[in-house]
VMD Tcl script that draws the C-alpha trace (Angstrom):
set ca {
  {-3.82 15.68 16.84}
  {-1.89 14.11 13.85}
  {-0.98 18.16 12.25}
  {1.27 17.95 15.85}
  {3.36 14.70 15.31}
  {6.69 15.27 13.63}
  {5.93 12.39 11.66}
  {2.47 13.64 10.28}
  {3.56 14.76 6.45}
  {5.30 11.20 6.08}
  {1.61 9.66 7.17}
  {-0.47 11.59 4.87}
  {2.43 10.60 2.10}
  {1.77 7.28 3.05}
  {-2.04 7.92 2.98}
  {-1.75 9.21 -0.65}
  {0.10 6.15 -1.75}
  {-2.29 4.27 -0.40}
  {-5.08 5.86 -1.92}
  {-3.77 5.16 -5.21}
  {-2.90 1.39 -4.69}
  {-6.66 1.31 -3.95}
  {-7.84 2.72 -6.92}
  {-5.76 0.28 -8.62}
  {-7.25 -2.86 -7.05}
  {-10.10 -1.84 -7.78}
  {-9.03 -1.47 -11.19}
  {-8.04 -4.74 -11.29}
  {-11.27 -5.91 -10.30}
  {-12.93 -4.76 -13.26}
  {-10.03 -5.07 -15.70}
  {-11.65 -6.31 -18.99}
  {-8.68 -8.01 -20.36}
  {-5.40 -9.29 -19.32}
  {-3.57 -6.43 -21.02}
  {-4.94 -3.97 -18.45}
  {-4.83 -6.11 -15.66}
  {-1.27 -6.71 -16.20}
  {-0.82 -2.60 -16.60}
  {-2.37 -2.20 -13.40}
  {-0.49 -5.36 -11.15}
  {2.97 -3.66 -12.68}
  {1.86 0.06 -11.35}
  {1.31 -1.23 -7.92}
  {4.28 -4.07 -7.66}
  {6.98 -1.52 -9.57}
  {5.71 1.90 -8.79}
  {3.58 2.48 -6.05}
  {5.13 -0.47 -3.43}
  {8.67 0.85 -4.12}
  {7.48 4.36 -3.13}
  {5.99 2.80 0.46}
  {8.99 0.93 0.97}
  {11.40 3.87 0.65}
  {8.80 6.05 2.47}
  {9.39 3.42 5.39}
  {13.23 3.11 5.30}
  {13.53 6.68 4.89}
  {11.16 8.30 7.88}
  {9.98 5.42 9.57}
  {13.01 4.09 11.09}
  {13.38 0.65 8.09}
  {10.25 -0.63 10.31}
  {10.71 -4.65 9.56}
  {6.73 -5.18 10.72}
  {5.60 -2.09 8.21}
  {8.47 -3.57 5.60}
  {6.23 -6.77 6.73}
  {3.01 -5.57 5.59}
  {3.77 -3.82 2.09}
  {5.62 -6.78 0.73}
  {2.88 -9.07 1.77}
  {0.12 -6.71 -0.06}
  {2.92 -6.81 -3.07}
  {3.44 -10.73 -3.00}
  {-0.96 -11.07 -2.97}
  {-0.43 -8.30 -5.91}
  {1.99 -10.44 -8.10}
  {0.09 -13.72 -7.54}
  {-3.15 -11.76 -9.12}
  {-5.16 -13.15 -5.65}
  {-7.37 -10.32 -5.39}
  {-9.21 -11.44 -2.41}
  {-5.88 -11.84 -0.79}
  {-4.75 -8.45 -2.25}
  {-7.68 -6.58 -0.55}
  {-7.00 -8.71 2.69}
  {-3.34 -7.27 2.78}
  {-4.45 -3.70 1.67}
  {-7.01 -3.73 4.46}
  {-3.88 -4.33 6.73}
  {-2.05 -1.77 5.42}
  {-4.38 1.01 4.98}
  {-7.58 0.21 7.31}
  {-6.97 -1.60 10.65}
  {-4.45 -0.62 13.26}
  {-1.39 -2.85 13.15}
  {1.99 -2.98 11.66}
  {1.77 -0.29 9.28}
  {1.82 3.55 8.51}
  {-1.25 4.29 11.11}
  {-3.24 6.19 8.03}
  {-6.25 4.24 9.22}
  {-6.50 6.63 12.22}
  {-6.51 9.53 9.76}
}
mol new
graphics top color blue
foreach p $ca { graphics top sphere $p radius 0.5 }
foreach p [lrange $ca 0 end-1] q [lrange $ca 1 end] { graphics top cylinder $p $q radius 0.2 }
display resetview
């Protein structure tokens, strides 16, 4: 059970940051004007990736494949691809594979 692993609080950390990057794509998605969607690439790029990043250096050992991961969600992010975006947030948050493991949670 994840409550036993001494890791667990970092992955539900990880889980919550996640959350929110996804409520900011799909923000994105339906940004009416390039004001907002602007707003919203700048809260995932400069707030939210910096807090995964940290999360990983800090309790997750500087993990190059999870470091992997989050900077190619944040490069899709900056480039405004949103399929591509949702592609690398899928990696990071839904499918087993170099990340945080939240998609087991």
């Amino acid at each position: 059970m994840l409550d036993n692993k001494p890791d667990s609080q970092y992955i539900f950390q990880a889980a919550a940051i996640e959350d929110k990057i996804r409520a900011e794509l799909l923000a994105m998605q339906s940004a009416t004007g390039s004001a907002e969607l602007i707003g919203r690439q700048e809260t995932v790029t400069l707030m939210l990736i910096p807090q995964l990043l940290e999360l990983n250096k800090t309790f997750f050992n500087h993990s190059s494949k999870i470091e992997n991961t989050i900077l190619q969600l944040q490069n899709a992010v900056n480039k405004l691809n949103h399929a591509q975006a949702w592609e690398c947030f899928l990696n990071l948050a839904e499918r087993p594979g170099n990340n945080f493991g939240t998609w087991a949670i």
